[in-house]
C-alpha positions in Angstrom: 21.9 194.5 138.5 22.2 191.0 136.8 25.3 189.1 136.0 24.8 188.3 131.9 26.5 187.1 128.7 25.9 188.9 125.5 25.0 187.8 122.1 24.9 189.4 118.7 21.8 188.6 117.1 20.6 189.8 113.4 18.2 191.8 115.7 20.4 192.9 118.2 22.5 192.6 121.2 20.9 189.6 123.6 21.7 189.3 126.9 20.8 186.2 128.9 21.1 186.0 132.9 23.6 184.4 134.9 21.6 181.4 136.5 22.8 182.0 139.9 22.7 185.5 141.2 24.0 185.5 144.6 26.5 188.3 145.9 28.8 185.3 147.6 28.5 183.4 143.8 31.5 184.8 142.4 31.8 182.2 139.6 28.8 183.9 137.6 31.8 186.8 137.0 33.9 184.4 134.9 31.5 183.4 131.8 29.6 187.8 132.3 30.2 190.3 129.5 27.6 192.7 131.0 25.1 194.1 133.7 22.1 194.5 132.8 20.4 197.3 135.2 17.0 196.3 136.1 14.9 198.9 138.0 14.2 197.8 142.0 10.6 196.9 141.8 10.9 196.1 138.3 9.8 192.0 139.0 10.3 189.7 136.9 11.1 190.5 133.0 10.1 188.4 130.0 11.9 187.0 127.1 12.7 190.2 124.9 12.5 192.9 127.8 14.3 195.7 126.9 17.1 196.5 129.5 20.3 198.8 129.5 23.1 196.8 129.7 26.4 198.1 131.1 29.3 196.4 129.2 31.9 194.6 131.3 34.4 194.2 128.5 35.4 195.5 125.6 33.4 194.0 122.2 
């Protein structure tokens, strides 16, 4: 699960990480719109990845 802001694009919705990750980084919350769930395992994803996206508030 990554910490992410969300975009609407003419292509569709964009997410882009949090740059810091870390459970004891709490200000990564303040600027995240959604969690985008990211299998365990998964490594790392490139630009355009498709990912589900859990929304944190309402759009």
């Amino acid at each position: 699960v990554l910490r992410c802001s969300l975009s609407a694009e003419p292509d569709g919705w964009h997410v882009t990480p949090a740059p810091k990750q870390g459970s004891h980084i709490l200000t990564s919350m303040l600027g995240a719109r959604a969690l985008a769930l990211v299998p365990a395992g998964e490594g790392e994803l490139g630009s355009g990845s498709r990912v589900a996206v859990e929304l944190l508030s309402s759009w």
